[in-house]
C-alpha positions as CSV (number, residue, x, y, z in Angstrom):
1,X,-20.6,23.0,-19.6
2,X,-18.1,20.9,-21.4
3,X,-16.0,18.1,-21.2
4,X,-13.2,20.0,-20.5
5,X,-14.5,21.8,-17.7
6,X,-16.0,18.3,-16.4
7,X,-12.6,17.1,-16.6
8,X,-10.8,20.0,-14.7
9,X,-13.5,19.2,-11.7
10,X,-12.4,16.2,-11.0
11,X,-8.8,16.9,-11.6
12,X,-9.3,19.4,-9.1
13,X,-11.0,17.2,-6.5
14,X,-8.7,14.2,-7.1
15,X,-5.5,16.5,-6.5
16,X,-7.1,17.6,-3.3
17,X,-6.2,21.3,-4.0
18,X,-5.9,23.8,-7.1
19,X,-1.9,24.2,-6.6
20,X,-1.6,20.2,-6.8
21,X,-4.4,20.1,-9.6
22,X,-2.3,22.7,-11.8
23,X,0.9,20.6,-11.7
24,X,-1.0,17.6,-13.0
25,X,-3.2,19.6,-15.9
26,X,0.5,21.6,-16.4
27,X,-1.5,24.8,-15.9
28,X,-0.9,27.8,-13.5
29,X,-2.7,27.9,-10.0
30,X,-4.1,30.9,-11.8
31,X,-5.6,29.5,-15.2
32,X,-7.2,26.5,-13.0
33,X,-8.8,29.1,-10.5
34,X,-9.9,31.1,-13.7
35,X,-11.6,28.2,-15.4
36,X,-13.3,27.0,-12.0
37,X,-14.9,30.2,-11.6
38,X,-16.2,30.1,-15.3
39,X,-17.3,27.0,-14.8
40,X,-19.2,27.7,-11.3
41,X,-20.7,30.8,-13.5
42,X,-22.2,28.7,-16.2
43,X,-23.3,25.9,-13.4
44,X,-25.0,29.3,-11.6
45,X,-23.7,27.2,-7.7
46,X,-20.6,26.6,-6.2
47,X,-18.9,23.3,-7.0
48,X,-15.7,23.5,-4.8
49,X,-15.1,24.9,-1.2
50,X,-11.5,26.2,-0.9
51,X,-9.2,26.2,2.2
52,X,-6.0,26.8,2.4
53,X,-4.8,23.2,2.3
54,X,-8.2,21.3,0.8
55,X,-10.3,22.0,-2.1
56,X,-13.5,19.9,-0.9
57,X,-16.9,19.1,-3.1
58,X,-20.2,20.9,-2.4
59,X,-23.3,18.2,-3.1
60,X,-23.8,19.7,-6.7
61,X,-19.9,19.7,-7.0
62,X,-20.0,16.0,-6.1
63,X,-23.0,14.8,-8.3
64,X,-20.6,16.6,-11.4
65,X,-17.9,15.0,-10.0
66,X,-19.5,11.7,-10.2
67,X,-20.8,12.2,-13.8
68,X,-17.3,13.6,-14.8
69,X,-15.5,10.2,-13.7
70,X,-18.3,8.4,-15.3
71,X,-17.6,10.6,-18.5
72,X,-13.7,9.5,-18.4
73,X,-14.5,6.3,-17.6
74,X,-16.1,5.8,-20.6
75,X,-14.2,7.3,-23.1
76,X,-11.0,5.3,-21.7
77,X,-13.3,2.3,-22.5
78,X,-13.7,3.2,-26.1
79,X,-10.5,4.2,-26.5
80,X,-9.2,1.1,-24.9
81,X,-11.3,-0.8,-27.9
82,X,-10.2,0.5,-30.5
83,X,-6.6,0.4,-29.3
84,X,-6.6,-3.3,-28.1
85,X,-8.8,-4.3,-31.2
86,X,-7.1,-7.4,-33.1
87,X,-3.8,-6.7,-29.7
88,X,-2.7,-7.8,-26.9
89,X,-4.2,-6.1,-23.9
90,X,-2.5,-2.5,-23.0
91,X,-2.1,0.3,-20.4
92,X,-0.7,1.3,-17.5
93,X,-1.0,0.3,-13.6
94,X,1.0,2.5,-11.3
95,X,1.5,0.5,-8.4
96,X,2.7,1.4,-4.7
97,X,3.9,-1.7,-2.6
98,X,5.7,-2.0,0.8
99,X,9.3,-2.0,0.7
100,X,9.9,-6.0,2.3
101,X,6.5,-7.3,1.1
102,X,7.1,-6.0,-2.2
103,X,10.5,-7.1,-2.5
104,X,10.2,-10.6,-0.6
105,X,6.7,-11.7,-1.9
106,X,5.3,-9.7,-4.7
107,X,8.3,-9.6,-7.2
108,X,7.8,-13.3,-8.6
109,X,4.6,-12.3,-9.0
110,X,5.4,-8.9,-11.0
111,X,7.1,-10.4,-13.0
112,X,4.8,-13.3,-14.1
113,X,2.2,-10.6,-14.8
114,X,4.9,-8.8,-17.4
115,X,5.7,-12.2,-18.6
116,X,1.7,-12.8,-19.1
117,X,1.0,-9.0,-20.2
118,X,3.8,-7.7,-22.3
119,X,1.9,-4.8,-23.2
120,X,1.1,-3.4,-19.6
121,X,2.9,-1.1,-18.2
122,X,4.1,-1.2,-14.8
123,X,5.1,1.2,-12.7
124,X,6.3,0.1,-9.3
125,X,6.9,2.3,-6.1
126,X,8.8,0.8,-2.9
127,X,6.8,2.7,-0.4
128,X,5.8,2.1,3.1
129,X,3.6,5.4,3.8
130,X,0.2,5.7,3.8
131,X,0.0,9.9,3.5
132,X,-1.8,10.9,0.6
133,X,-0.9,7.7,-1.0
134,X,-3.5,7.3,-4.0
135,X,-3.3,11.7,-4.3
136,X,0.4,10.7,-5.9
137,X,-0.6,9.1,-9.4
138,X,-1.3,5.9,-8.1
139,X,-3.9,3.6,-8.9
140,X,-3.5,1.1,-6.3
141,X,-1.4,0.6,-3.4
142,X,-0.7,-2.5,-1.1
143,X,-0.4,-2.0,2.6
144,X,-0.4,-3.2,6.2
145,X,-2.7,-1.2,8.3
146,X,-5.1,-1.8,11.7
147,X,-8.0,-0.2,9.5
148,X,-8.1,1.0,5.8
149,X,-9.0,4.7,5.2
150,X,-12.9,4.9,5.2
151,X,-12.5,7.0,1.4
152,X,-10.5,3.8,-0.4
153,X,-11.9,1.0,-1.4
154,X,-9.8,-1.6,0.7
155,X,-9.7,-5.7,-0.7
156,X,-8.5,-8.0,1.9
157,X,-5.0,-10.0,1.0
158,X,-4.7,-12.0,4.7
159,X,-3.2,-11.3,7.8
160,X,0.3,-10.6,8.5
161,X,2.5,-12.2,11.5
162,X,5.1,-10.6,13.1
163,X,7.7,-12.7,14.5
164,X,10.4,-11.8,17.2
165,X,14.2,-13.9,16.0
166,X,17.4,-13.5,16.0
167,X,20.6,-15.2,14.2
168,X,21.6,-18.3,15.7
169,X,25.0,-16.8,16.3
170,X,23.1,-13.9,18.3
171,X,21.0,-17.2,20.6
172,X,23.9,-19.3,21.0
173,X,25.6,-16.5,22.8
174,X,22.5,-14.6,24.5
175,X,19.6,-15.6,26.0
176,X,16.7,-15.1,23.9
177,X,13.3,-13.1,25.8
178,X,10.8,-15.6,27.3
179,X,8.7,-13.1,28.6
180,X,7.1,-10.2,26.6
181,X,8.5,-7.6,29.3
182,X,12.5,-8.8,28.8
183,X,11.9,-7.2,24.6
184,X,12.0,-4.0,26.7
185,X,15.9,-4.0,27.6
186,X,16.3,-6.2,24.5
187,X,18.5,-4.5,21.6
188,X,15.2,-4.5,19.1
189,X,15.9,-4.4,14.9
190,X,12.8,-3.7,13.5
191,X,10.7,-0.7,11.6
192,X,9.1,2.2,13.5
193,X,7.5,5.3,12.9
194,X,9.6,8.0,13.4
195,X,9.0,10.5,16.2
196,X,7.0,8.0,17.7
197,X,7.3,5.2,21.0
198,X,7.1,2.5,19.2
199,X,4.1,0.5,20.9
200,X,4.1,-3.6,20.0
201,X,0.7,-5.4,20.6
202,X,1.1,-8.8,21.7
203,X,-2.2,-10.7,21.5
204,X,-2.4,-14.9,23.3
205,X,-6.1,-15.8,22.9
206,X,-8.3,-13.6,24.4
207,X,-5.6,-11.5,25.8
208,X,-4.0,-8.6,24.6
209,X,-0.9,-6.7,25.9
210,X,0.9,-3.9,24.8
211,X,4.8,-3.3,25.5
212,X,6.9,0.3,24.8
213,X,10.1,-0.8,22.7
214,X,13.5,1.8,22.2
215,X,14.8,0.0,19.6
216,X,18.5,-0.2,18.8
217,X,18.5,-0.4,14.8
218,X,15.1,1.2,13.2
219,X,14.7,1.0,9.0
220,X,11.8,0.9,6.8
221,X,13.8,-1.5,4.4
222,X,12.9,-4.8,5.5
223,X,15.4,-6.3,3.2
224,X,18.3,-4.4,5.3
225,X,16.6,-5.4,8.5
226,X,16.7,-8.8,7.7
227,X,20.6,-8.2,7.1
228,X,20.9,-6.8,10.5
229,X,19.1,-9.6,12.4
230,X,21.4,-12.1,10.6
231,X,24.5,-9.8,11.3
232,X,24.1,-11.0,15.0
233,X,22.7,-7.2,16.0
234,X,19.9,-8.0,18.4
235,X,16.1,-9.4,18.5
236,X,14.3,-8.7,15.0
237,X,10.7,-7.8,14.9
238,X,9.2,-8.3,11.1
239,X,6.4,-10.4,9.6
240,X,7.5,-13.6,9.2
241,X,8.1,-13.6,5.4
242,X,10.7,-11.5,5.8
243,X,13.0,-14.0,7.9
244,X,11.0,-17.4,6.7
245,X,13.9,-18.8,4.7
246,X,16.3,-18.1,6.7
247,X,14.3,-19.9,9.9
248,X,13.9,-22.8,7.4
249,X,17.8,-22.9,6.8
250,X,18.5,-22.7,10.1
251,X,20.0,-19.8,9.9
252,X,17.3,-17.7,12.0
253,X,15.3,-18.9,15.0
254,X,12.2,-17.6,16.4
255,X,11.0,-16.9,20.7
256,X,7.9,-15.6,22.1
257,X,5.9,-18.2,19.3
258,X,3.0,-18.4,21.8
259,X,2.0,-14.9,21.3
260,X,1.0,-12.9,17.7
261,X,2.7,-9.8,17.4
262,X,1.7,-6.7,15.3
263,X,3.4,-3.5,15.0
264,X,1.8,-1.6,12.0
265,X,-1.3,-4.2,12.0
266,X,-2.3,-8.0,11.6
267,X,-4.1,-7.3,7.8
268,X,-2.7,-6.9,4.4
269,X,-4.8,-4.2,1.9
270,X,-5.4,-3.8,-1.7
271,X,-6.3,-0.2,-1.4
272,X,-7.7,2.1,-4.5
273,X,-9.9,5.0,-5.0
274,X,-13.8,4.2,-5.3
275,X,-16.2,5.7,-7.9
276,X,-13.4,4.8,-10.6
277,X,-13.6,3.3,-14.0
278,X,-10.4,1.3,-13.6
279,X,-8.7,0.8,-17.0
280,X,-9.2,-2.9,-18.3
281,X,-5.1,-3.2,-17.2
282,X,-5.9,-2.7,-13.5
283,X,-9.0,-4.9,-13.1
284,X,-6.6,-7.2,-15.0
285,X,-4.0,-6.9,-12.3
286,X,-6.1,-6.3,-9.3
287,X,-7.7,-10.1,-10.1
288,X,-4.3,-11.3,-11.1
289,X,-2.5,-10.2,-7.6
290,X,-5.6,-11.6,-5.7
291,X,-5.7,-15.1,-7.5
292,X,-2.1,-15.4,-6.7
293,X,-3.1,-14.9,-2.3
294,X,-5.6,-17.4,-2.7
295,X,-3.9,-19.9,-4.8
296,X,0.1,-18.9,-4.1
297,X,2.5,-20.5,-6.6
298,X,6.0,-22.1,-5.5
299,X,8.7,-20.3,-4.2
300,X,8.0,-16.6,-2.7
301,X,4.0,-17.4,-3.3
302,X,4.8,-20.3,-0.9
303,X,6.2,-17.4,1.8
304,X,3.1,-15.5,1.3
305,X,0.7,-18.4,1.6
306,X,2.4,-19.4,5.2
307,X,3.3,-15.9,6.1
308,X,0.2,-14.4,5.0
309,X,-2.7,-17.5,5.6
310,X,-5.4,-18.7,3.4
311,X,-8.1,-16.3,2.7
């Protein structure tokens, strides 16, 4: 057994199946199912159980797994020494953020950590889905979900309000809903899952309710939602840091305040893989990203400290 073959294992377990591994390694599904085998020879047990959709770990397979990631982990360290010796600090983070949040909120705050650390790469992705997320060459990803997956390693960043609002234009010449129930023959700009009723929970104290929406106008792009609501199309339903300028212009004004709203979930996540040796670049940006929620900075850290609460 060799580094190599270490290395392919967790390649192989990371990618979640041989096809996906072979694409990463730039190998054929062939070569990689070749060099398993040889490797489950010399090992004398089997390391991986294959499916047609999932390559899963048997116990040994996951105590070499472990020791392979340990392996990596290490020799990124020393590598990282002798690279950064006498430098500035180096790397890479590949980060996946929500589309609004990301946009509204976290930009400043990207760009002060490229300001701070010149030599990190970053690579951003606008993304809203959940699927698979850290399987896509990504080392951490920021989302708002009831629960985190049970496999990530999930670091709180607050809670996230939803508000229901409209333009001033739209309230001065329609009623705005008093009651939860009227949102239902309300035309509704917001984000849903597609394929899906789109179910709003509506919590007041120690009460919960639950309405079905059909909205009108439906995007994952908060920013173009936002553009909608102040176009005068209907009732908006986003987290409030998506509209919280705007309500503070004037411009935007806000009904049903008495109740929290959630459509995708009340928390935001720092999600990223466990059992990782994370580069000295992403411990460096995971503590820089939560400093910023717990001591926001002017300007968009402002909108995340009211639209997201203290920790």
């Amino acid at each position: 057994m060799d580094l190599q073959s270490l290395t392919l294992l967790v390649e192989i377990l990371d990618a979640g199946n041989l096809s996906a591994a072979a694409r990463r390694l730039k190998m054929t599904r062939a070569n990689v199912s070749y060099h398993l085998n040889q490797l489950e020879r010399s090992v004398g047990a089997q390391l991986v159980r294959r499916t047609t959709r999932r390559a899963e770990p048997t116990e040994i397979g996951l105590r070499l797994y472990q020791h392979g990631v340990a392996i990596q982990g290490e020799l990124l360290a020393a590598r990282e020494s002798v690279t950064e010796l006498g430098q500035g600090l180096h790397g890479r983070v590949r980060l996946s953020v929500p589309s609004g949040y990301g946009q509204l909120v976290m930009a400043d705050w990207l760009i002060d950590f490229k300001r701070q650390y010149p030599g990190i790469v970053l690579d951003v992705v606008f993304e809203n889905r959940i699927e698979d997320l850290l399987r896509d060459e990504v080392d951490i990803a920021i989302r708002v979900i009831p629960e985190p997956p049970q496999n990530l390693v999930a670091r709180e960043m607050g809670p996230v309000r939803y508000v229901a609002c409209a333009s001033t234009d739209y309230a001065a010449r329609n009623p705005l809903p008093v009651q939860l129930d009227a949102l239902q023959g309300a035309p509704v700009v917001t984000a849903a899952v597609i394929g899906r009723q789109l179910r709003v929970s509506a919590y007041q104290g120690e009460t919960r309710r639950e309405v079905i929406l059909e909205p009108t106008l439906i995007s994952e792009n908060f920013l173009f939602l936002r553009q909608a609501i102040l176009a005068g199309l209907g009732i908006g339903l986003v987290p409030d840091y998506v509209v919280q300028e705007d309500v503070r212009k004037g411009d935007v004004v806000t009904t049903l305040d008495d109740w929290r709203l959630s459509i995708f979930g009340t928390q935001m996540f720092m999600l990223y893989m466990p059992n990782r040796q994370h580069t000295r670049a992403i411990r460096t940006f995971i503590d820089f990203v939560l400093e910023r929620v717990r001591v926001p900075s002017e300007g968009a850290g402002k909108a995340a400290a009211q639209g997201l609460g203290a920790l």
